[in-house]
Structures are given as C-alpha cells and as structure tokens.
C-alpha positions as CSV (number, residue, x, y, z in Angstrom):
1,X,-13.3,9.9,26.1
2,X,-12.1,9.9,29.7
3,X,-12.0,13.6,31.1
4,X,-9.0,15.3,32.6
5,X,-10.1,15.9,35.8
6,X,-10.9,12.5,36.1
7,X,-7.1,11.3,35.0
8,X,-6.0,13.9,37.7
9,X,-7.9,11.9,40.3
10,X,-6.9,8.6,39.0
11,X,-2.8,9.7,39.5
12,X,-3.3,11.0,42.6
13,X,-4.6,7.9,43.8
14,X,-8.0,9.8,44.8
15,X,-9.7,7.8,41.6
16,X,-9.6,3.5,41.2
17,X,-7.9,2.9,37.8
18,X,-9.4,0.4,35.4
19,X,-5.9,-0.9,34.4
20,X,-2.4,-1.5,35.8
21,X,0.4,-2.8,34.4
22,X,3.1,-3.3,36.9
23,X,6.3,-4.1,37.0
24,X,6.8,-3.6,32.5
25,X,9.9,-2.9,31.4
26,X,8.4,0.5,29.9
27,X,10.3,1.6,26.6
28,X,10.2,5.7,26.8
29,X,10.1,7.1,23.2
30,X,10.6,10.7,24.2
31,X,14.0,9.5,26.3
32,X,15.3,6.8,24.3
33,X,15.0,4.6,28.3
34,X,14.0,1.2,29.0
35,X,13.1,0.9,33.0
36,X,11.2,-0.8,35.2
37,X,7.7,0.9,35.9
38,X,3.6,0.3,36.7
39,X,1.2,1.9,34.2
40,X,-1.8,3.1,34.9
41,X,-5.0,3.5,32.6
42,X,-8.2,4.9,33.3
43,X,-10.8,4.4,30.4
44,X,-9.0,5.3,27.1
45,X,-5.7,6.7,28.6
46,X,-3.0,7.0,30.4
47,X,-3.4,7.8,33.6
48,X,0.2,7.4,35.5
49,X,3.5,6.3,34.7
50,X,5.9,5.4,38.0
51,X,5.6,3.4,41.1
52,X,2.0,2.3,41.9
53,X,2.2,2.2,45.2
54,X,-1.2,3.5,46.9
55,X,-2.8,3.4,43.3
56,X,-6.0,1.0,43.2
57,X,-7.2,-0.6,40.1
58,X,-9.8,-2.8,39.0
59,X,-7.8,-4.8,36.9
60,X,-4.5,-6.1,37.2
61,X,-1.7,-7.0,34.7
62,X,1.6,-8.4,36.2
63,X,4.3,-7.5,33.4
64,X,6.6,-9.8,34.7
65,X,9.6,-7.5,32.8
66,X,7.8,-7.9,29.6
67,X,8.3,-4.7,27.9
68,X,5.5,-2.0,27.0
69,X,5.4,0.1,23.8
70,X,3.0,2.3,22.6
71,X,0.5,0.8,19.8
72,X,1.9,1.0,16.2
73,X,1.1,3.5,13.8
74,X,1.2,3.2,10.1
75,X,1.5,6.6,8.6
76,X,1.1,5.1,5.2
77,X,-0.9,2.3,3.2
78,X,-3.5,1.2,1.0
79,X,-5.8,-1.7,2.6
80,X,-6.9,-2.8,-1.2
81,X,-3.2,-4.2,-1.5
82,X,-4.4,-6.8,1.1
83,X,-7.1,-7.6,-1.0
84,X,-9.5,-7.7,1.9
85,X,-12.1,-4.8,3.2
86,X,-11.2,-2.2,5.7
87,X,-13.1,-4.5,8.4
88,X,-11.0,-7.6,7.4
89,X,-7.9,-5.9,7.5
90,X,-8.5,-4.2,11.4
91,X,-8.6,-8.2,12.2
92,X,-6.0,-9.5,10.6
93,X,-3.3,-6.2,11.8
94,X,-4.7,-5.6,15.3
95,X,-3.1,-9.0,16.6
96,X,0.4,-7.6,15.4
97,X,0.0,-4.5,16.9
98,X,-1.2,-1.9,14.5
99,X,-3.4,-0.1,16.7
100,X,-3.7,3.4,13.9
101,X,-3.2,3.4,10.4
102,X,-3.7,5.8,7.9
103,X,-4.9,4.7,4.7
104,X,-5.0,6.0,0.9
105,X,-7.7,4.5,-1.2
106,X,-6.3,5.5,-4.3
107,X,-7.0,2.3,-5.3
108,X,-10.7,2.0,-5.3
109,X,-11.1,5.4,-6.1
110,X,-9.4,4.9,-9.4
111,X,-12.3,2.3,-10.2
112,X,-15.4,3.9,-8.2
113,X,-14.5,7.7,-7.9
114,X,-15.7,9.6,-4.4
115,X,-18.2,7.5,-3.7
116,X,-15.9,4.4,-3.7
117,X,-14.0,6.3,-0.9
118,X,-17.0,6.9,0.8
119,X,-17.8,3.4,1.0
120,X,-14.2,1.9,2.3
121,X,-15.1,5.4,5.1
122,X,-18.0,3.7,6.1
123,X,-16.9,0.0,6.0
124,X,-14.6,1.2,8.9
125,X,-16.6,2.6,11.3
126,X,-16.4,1.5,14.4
127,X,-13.3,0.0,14.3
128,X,-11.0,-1.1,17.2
129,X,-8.3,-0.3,14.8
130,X,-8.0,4.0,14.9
131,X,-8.3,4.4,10.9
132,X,-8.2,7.4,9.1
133,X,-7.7,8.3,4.9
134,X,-5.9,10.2,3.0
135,X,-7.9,11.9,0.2
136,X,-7.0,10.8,-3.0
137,X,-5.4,13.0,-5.4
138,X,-4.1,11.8,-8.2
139,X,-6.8,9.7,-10.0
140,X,-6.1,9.2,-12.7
141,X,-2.3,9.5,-11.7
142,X,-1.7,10.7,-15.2
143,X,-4.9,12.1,-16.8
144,X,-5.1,11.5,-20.3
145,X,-2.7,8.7,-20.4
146,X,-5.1,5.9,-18.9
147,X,-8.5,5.3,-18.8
148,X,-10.0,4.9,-15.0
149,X,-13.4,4.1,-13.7
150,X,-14.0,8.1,-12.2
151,X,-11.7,11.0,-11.9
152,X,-11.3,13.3,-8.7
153,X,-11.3,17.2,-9.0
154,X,-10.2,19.9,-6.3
155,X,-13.6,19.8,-5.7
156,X,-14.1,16.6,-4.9
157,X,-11.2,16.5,-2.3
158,X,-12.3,19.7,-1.0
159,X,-15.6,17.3,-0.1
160,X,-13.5,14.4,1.2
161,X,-12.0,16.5,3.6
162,X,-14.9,17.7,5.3
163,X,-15.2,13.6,6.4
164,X,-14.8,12.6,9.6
165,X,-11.5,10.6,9.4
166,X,-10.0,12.1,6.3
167,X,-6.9,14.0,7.9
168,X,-4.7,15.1,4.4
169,X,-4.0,15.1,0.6
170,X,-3.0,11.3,-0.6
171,X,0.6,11.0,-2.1
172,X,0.8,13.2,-5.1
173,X,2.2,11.3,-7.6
174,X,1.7,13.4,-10.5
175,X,5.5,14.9,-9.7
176,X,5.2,15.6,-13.4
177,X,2.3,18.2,-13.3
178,X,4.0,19.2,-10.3
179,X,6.9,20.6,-11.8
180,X,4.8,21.8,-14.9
181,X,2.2,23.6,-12.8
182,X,-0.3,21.4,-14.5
183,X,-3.3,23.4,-13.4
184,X,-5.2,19.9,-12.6
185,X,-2.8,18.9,-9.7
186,X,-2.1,22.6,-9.5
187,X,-5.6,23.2,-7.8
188,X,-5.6,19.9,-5.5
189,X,-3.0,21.1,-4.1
190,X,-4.0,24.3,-3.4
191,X,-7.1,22.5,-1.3
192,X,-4.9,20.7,0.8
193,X,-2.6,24.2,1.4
194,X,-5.7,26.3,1.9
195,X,-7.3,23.7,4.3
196,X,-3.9,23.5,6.5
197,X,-3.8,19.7,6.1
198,X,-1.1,17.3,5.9
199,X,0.1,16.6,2.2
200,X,1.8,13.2,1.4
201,X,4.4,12.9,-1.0
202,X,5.6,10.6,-4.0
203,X,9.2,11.3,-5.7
204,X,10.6,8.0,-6.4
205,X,14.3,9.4,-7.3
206,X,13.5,12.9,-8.1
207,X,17.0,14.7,-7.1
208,X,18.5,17.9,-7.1
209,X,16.2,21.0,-8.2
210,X,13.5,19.3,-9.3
211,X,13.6,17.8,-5.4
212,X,13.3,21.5,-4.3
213,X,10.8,22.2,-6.7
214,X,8.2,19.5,-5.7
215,X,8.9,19.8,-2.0
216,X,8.1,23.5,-2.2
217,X,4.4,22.4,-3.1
218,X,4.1,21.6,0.7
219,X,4.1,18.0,1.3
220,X,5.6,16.6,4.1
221,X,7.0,12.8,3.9
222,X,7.6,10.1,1.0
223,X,7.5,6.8,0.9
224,X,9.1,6.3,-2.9
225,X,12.7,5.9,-1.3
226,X,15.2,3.7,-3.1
227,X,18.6,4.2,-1.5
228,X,20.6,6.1,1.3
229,X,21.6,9.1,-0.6
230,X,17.9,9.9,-2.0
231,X,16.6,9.5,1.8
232,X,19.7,12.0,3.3
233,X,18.9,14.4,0.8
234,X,14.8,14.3,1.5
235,X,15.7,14.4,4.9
236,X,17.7,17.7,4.5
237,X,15.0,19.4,2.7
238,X,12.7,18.6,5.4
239,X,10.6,15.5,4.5
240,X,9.8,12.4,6.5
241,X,11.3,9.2,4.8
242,X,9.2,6.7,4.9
243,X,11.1,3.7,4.8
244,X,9.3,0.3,3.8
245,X,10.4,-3.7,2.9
246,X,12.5,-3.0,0.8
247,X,14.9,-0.9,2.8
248,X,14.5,-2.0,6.3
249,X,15.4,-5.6,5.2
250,X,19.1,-4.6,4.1
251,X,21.4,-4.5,6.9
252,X,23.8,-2.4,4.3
253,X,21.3,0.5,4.4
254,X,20.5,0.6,7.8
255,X,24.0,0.2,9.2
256,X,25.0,3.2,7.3
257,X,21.5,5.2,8.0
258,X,22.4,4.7,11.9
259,X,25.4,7.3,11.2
260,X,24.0,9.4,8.8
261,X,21.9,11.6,11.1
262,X,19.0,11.7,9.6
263,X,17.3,9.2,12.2
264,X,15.0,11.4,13.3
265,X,13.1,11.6,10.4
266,X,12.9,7.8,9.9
267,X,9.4,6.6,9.7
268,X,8.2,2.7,9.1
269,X,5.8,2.3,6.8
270,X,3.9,-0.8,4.8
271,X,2.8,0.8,1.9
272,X,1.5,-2.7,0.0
273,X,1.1,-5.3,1.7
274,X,-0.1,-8.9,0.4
275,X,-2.6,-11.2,2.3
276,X,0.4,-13.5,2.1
277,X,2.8,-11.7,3.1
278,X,0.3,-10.4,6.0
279,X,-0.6,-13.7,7.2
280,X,2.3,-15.3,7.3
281,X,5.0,-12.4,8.3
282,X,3.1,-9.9,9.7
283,X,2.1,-5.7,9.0
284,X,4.5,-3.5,10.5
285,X,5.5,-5.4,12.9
286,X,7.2,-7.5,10.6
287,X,9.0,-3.9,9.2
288,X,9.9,-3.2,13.3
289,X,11.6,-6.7,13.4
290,X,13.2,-6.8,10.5
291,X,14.8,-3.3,10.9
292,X,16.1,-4.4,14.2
293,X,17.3,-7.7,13.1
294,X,19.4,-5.4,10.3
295,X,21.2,-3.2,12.7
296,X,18.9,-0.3,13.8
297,X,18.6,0.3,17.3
298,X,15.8,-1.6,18.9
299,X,14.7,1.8,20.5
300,X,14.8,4.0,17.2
301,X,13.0,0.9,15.4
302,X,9.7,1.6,17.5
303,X,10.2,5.2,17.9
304,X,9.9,5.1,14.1
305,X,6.6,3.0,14.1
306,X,5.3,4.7,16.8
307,X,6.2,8.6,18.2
308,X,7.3,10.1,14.6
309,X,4.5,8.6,12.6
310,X,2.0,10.4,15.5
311,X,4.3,13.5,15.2
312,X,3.7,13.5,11.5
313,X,0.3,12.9,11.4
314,X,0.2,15.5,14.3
315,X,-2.1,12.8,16.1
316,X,-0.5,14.3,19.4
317,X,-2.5,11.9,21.2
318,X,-0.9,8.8,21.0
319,X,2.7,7.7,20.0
320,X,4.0,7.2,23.2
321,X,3.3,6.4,26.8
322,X,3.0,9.2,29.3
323,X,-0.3,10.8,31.5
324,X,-3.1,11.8,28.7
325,X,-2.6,9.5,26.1
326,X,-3.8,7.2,24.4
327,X,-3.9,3.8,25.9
328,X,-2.8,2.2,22.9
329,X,0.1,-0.2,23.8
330,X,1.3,-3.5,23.4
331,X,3.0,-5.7,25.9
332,X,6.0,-7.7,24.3
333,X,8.1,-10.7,25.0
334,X,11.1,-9.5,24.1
335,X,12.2,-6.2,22.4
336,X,15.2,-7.6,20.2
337,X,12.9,-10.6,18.6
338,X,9.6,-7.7,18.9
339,X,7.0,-10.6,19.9
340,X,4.2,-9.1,20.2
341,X,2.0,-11.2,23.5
342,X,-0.9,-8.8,24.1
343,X,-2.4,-5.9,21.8
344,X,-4.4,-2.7,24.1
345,X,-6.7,-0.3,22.1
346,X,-8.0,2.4,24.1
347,X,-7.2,0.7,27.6
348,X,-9.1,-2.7,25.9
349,X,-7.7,-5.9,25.2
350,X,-8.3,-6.4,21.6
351,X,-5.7,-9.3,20.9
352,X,-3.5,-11.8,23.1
353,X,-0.9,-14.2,21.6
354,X,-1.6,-13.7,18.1
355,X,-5.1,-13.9,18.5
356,X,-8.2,-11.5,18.1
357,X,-10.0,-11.0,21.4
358,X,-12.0,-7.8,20.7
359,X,-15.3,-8.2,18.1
360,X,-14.9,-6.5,15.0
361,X,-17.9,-5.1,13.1
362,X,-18.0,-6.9,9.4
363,X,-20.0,-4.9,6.9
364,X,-20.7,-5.7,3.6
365,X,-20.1,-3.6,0.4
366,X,-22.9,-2.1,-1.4
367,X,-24.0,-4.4,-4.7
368,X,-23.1,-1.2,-7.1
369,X,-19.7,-1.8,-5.6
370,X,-19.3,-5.7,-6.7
371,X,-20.5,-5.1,-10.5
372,X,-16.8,-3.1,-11.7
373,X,-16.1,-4.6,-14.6
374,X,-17.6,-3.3,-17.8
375,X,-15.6,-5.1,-20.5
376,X,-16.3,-6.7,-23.5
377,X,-16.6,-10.3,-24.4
378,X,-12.9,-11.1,-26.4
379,X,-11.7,-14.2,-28.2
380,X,-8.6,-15.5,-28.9
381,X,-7.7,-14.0,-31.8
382,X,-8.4,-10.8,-30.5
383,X,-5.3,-10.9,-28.9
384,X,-3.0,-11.1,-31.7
385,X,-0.8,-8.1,-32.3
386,X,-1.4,-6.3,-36.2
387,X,1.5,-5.2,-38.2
388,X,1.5,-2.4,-41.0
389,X,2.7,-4.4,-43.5
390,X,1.2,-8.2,-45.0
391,X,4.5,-10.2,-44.8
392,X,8.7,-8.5,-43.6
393,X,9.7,-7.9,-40.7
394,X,9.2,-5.1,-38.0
395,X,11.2,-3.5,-35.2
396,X,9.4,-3.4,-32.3
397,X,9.6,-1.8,-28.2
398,X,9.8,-4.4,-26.4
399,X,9.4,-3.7,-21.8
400,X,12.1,-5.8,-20.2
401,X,11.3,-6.4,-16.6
402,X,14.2,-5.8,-14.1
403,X,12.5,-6.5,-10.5
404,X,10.2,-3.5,-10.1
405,X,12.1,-1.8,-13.0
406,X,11.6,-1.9,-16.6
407,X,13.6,-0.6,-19.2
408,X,13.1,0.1,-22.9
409,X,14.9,-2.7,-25.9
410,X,14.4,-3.1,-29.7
411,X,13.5,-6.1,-31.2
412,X,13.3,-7.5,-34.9
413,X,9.6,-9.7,-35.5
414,X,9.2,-11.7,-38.4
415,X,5.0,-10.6,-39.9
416,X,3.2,-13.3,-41.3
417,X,-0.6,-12.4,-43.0
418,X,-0.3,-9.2,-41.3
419,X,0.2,-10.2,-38.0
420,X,3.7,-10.2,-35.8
421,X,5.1,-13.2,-34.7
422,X,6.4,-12.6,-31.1
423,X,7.3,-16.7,-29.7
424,X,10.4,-15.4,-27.8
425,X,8.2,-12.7,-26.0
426,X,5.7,-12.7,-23.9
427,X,2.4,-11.2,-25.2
428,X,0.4,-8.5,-23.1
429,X,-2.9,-7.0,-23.3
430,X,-4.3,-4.3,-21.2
431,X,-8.1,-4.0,-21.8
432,X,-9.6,-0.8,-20.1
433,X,-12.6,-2.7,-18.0
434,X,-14.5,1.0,-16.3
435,X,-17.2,0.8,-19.2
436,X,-15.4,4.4,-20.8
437,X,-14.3,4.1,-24.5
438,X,-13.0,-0.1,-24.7
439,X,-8.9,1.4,-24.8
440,X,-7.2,-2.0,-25.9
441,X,-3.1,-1.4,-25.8
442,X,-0.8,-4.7,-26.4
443,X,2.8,-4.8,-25.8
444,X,5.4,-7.6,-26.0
445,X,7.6,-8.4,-22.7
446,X,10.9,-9.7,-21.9
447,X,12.7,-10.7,-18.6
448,X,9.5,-12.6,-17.1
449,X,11.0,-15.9,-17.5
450,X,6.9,-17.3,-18.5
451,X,7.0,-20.5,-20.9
452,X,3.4,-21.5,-21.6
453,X,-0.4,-20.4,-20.4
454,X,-1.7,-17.0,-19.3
455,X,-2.4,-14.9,-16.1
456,X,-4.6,-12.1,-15.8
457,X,-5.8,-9.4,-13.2
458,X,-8.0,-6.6,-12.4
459,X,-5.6,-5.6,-10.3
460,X,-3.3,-3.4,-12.1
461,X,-2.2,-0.4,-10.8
462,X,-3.7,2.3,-10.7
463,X,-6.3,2.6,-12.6
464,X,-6.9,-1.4,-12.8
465,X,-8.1,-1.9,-15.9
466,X,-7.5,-5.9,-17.0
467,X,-4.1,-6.6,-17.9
468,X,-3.3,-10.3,-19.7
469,X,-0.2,-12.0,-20.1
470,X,0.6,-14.5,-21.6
471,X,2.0,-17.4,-24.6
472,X,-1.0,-18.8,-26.0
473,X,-3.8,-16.6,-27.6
474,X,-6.4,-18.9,-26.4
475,X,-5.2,-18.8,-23.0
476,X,-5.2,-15.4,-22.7
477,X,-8.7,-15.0,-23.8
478,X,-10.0,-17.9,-21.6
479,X,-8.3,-15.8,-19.0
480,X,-9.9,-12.8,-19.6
481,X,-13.1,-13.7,-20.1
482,X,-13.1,-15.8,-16.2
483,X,-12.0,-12.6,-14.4
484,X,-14.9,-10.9,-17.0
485,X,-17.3,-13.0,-15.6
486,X,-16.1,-13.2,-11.9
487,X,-16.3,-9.2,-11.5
488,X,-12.2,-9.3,-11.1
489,X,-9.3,-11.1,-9.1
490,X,-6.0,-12.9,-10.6
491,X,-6.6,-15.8,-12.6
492,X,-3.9,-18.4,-14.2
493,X,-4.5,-20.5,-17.4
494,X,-2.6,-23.5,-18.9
495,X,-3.9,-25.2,-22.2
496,X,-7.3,-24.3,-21.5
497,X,-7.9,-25.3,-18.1
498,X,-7.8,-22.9,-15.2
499,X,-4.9,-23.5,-12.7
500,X,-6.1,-20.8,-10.2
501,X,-8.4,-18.0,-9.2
502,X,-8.7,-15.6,-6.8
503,X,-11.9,-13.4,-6.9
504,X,-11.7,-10.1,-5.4
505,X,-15.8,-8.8,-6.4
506,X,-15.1,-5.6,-4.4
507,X,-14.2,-2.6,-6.9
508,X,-12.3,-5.8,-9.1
509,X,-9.7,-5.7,-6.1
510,X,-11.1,-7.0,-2.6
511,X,-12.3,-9.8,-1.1
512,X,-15.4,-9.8,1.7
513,X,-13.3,-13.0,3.0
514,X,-11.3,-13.1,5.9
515,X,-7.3,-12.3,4.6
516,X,-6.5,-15.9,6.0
517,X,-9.0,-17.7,3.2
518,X,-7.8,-14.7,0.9
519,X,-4.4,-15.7,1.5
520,X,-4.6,-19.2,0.5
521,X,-6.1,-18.6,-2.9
522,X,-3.8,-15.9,-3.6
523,X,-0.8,-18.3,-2.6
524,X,-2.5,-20.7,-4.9
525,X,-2.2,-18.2,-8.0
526,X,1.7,-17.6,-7.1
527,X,2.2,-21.3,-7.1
528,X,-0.1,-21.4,-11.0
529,X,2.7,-18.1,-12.0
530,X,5.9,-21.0,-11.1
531,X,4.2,-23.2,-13.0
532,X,3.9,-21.4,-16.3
533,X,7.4,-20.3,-15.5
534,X,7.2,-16.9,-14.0
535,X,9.4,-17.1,-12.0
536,X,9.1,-13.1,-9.7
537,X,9.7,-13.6,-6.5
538,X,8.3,-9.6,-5.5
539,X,6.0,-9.5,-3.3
540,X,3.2,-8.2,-5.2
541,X,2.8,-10.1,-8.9
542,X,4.7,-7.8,-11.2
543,X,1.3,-8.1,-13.9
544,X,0.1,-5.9,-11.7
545,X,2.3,-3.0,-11.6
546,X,3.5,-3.2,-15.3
547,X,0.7,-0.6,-16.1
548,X,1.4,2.3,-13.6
549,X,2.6,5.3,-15.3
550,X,4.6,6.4,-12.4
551,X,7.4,4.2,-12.1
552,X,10.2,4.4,-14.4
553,X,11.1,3.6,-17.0
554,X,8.1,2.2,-19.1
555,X,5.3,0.8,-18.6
556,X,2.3,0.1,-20.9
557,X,-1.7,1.6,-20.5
558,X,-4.7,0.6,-22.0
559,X,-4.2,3.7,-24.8
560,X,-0.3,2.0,-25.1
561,X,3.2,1.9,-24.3
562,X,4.2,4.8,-22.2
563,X,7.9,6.3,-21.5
564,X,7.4,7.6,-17.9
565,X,11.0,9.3,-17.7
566,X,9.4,11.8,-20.3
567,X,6.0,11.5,-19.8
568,X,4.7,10.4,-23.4
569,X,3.6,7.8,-25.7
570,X,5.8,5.8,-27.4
571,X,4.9,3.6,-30.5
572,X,4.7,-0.8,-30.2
573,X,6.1,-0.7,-34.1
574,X,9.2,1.8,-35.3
575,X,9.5,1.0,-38.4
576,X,9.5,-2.0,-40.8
577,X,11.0,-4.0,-43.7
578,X,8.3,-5.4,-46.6
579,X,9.5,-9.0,-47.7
C-alpha cells in the first residue's frame, strides 16, 4: 500500500509517478462533471487529478479524450450462479471492468456448511479482482422446510466474520422469521448488529408495515425489487435498491425512476449471472449499458455501479477518482455505448480490449469438495406418483409456472392400480442428494411448455438438492442417475439417450473450467431444454429455482409442495373419488 507522504510528494511534483493518464475525459462522480484532465497514480492510488504540467511519470497513457471511470463495484452476487470458481470468475469479469465485488456464498454453503465458505475464501486469495463475502445467514433459508447439506448458527457467522474479507450478514431471506422473531434468524441478526457490520436485505414485495417491520432489524439495501412503487417506498425507509436485469433493461421503469427522486439510492447489481449470459453480454457492465441505453443518465448509470455501491459497502477507498484512492479505473471508448478499452486494478493493467493481461492465480478445490452428492441409486418406476385409492380419480395441486412466478391450480387425475395418471403435466421429482434422511417430494407442473424427455439438476436453489423433470419415467431416472454419478451439473434426456450435460463437481454447482468452456456446455443444455419443448427463455433454467421456498407463490422441496405466501405445507392430493 502506497503511504501518504509519499502521494503528497508525488502531487507536488517532488515524487516521479508510476502512471499518467493525460488528456481523459475524466467522469467526476462526486460532481456529476465530465472534463478534460491528467491522472496521476503512484503505486495503488491516486495521486493527482488536474493539469500535469511539471508532473514526471514512468509511464505514460495518452487518453486521447477517452473517458476514465472508476473500476466497478458489485455490491451484490453469488459467483456459484456462474458456475465457475471464484478464480474463474475474477478472469472472466475483470476484462469488463469489475474491479470489487462482493459475494454471498449462500450457495455452497447450503451444500458444504462453513467450511464450504471457507473454501470459495481461500480459492480467492490473491486475486486481482478486490473480493470480499457476505456471511451467509439463512441456510437453510427455511429451516425445517428443506433438507440442506449443513446448517449455519449465530455461531458460525460470528466465526465468519472474524475472516479476512467477510465484511457483513448475507441477504436475510428468512423475512418470515423476521417478522415472527423466530429466535433462529432472531440471533444471526443480533451478530451482525452487535458486530457493527453491514446487513443485506431480501423482501421481494413485502409492503407497508411489514416493510417497517423487517427494515427495523437493521439491514441496509435489497436486491428483491420488482417494480417502481416497491423501490420508492424502500427508498423512503432508507434502504439501497439494488436494481438488477430485470429492471435496468425496461426503459418504462427507468424513465419514470429518473423523476422519482430516489436516484440516489440506486445501486447496479448482478445478482445471478449465467456463464452464458457472462460471456456473451457481459457482468455489470452489461447492467451499466443497458441502463443507459434505457434512459438513465450516463453519469447516474456509473455513479450507481461505482460511488454508491463503495458508499454502501463503506469501502471509502475506492468508488471514485480523486488524490488517495484507489487506482481502480477503467478507460472507455465511449460513455453512451460504455466500451470498456482498458481495465486498471490497483494502478496495474489487468485487461486491455476485452482481454486478460494480468495472471490470475487458479486453485483447485479440495477432493471432499467434489464428492456432494449422497443420493440413492433410483429406477424408473420410482418416479411414479402414488394415489390413496386403487382405481377413481383425484384432485390434485398442480404449480403453474408464470416466468419466475408460480401460482397454485387444481386438477382432476384419472388413478389407475394405484398410481395417478398425469400425461397433460409435467412430472417433477426433488430428491434431497446431502446424505441426511433420502426426502423424496413429487409434484406435477403446468405452464413449461415440455413435450417429451427429462432434465435434471443439482442446481436448485437453495439448498440444491436434485430436482427431475420430466414426461417419461425412464428418462427421468436415466437423468438422475448421470448427474448421481457425475457429482452434479444439468443434464437433458430424450428416449434414453443423453442430449446434453454439464458437470459442475464443485459442491454439485461449479465448474474448475474456464466460464468460456462452461459456457458452451451450458448453452448446449438450453438448446437439449428447446428440444424437449421447454420453451423459458429466463436467464437461469427455471428447474432450478422451482424449489426455493422464498419466492412466491409455491414452490415444491424435497419434504413437498410448499405455499410460500403462508409459509406451510400444502398436500400433492386433496381429496378423491373411488370408481
């Protein structure tokens, strides 16, 4: 770390810099200005920001008007979502500009527990890319409703947070327990309050009182935001909004957040992001671009991926461009089109046109890691759905899928030999895969559009325990058993051949890969889903998120079908009619 007395030297020209960029169009984020100016770096900051003239440096970059902005800063994401390891993901985001994210393994900690966390800690070390954790604290996210690989206690984040690099409390998604003073979530929180840290928040649509309620626990931003009226009011109660894809991309929502007044509490964030999606659109970049291609002022676009994601991390070192800080900064083409040309990480080139310069550390995972999935051997008609009755009819629940939403119907099944006869549906299976007690709940789907075979992941959030779609019995099980025996991934079956398969042997959810050869296999699993005639075009494969207990309205676990609006199970069978 450079020393103050040395940057006072260096800006009074008494001290040779080691960088200088001059003649940048610099883009101020504590002015809201774009000007002409040289910027001067010695070691890992800023030195000076102004006319050069009399300033020495050992290396020169002429800007030519290209503008400079600081490094971006993701305040929010989990790197399992890009199905690659921490030091996989560093290369694939530092050539778009992500120079510090903040990252919540949730994910792996649902399958491995603390010591999971510990190992995604220490696959990051040394990193060009600044990466820090949040400490997960809802795993399970709804204890006694799902069965996951560990659980964490107060006890266990209080460890976490003595870690270098573990600055808060993950998103509390357990709003429930929340608002019921669960004593669980209850003393996590208190942790995280005691020990002065951030806290991160999830309330996807929570309104009103029970707004209030959850926000007086002490967290500080949310990412679960669905619409303009949901981010005004979160806003007023003094959250950060985290805005991600799904907002920034409509030009309805951002032309009427530019007069709402709640821009300055407007934060960019990824939250998931696919290798697909990553390789071929970019990280937050991509969420930079597409904002200001929507209407949002160019300047408020990187303010929001840059100075308020530092402010609410309270990383006060970085965010901006001034004497002091961090010399993390890239050097665009153009603003409006956010090009990114060259990529700085503490005063080092680490990328240049969309390549990675800088060497990146790759460590492996530990074996214990790779050897997640403890399920057991199935066969096809294992997967057939048992009625209460030898011969009728029975009404069943059946999960229609909307988009990211599902909702709850009724359905009337003709039984044959005591089993229910679903051909109009689409068959699901969620088989808890941790080794803890074999839960095996089934559930029949509508509104996925499939016509024939089977998919199947380890990847279902969050406690990713192997979930099975499908029309055919026998392709179901044939799809089960190749992610059984290749430690987890997606895999797509038609007739009894396999059409795809992507293994991710880290925690059932990661590849060792780089995201480019991840991204190809996964892109090859999308293409199986068409085929089979699922036909989602979501970003992340909606198998995957029809198990989180979190997201209304109802989703299914391996112990069954669960009603999230009022946190309780809900029977497959209501009633029935002998024949």
């Amino acid at each position: 770390m450079t020393r103050f007395e040395e940057l006072v030297e260096a800006a009074l020209g008494k001290r040779r810099l080691t960088l200088l960029f001059k003649d940048v169009n610099l883009v101020n984020v504590y002015t809201g200005e774009v000007y002409r100016a040289d910027v001067g770096v010695l070691g890992d900051r800023v030195a000076y920001v102004g006319d050069h003239t009399g300033l020495k440096a050992s290396e020169v970059v002429d800007g030519s008007g290209r503008y400079l902005i600081p490094g971006l800063i993701d305040s929010h994401l989990h790197i399992e979502s890009s199905m690659v390891t921490p030091c996989r993901f560093a290369e694939a985001v530092l050539p778009r500009g992500v120079t510090t994210a903040v990252a919540d393994p949730h994910e792996i900690a649902n399958v491995l527990g603390v010591r999971g966390v510990k190992a995604m800690v220490e696959n990051s070390k040394g990193l060009p890319l600044k990466l820090y954790f949040w400490a997960p604290t809802c795993v399970p996210p709804l204890p006694g409703f799902e069965t996951s690989g560990a659980e964490i206690r107060a006890e266990d984040v209080a460890e976490m947070l003595g870690w270098e690099r573990v600055i808060g409390l993950g998103e509390v998604m357990d709003y429930h327990g929340v608002l019921n003073l669960d004593p669980r979530i209850v003393d996590i929180v208190n942790v995280g309050r005691s020990s002065g840290v951030l806290i991160d928040g999830h309330a996807p649509m929570l309104r009103g009182r029970m707004l209030n309620a959850y926000v007086s626990s002490g967290v500080e931003a949310d990412h679960e935001n669905f619409g303009l009226e949901e981010v005004v009011e979160k806003a007023r109660l003094g959250l950060w909004v985290e805005v991600r894809r799904n907002l920034a991309g409509s030009r309805e929502f951002i032309e009427t957040l530019a007069k709402s007044g709640v821009l300055s509490r407007l934060i960019l964030t990824t939250d998931d992001t696919s290798p697909d999606l990553l390789v071929e659109k970019g990280h937050l970049d991509e969420l930079v671009r597409s904002a200001i291609a929507n209407g949002l002022d160019p300047i408020e676009a990187v303010r929001s991926a840059t100075l308020r994601p530092a402010q609410r991390l309270r990383l006060y070192d970085r965010g901006g461009l001034a004497p002091g800080k961090l010399a993390d900064m890239i050097l665009l083409k153009s603003l409006e089109r956010f090009e990114v040309d060259r990529v700085y990480s503490d005063g080092r080139l680490v990328a240049k046109e969309g390549r990675l310069v800088a060497e990146v550390p790759i460590r492996s995972f530990p074996d214990w890691a790779k050897r997640t999935v403890k399920a057991p051997s199935l066969r096809a008609e294992d997967f057939r759905v048992k009625a209460p009755i030898p011969d009728g009819w029975v009404y069943v629940n059946v999960i229609v899928v909307r988009g990211f939403e599902t909702f709850l119907a009724e359905a009337r099944l003709p039984v044959e030999n005591g089993f229910i006869k679903s051909s109009e549906y689409v068959s699901a299976a969620v088989i808890e895969r941790h080794g803890r007690g074999g839960g095996f709940a089934k559930a029949f789907i509508d509104g996925l559009g499939m016509e024939k075979g089977a998919v199947a992941s380890t990847v279902a959030h969050d406690t990713h325990n192997i979930v099975v779609l499908g029309k055919s019995m026998s392709d179901m099980a044939l799809a089960y058993e190749t992610l059984r025996r290749n430690q987890g991934g997606y895999v797509a079956v038609l007739e009894g051949r396999v059409l795809a398969l992507l293994r991710l042997p880290v925690a059932g959810l990661m590849s060792e890969e780089p995201v480019e050869e991840v991204s190809e296999k996964f892109k090859a699993f999308r293409k199986a889903e068409k085929t089979l005639g699922l036909s989602e075009e979501t970003p992340i494969p909606l198998i995957s998120l029809l198990t989180l207990p979190v997201i209304p309205h109802v989703r299914v676990t391996d112990k069954g079908l669960f009603d999230v609006d009022k946190g309780s199970f809900i029977p497959l069978v209501k009633r029935f009619e002998k024949r």
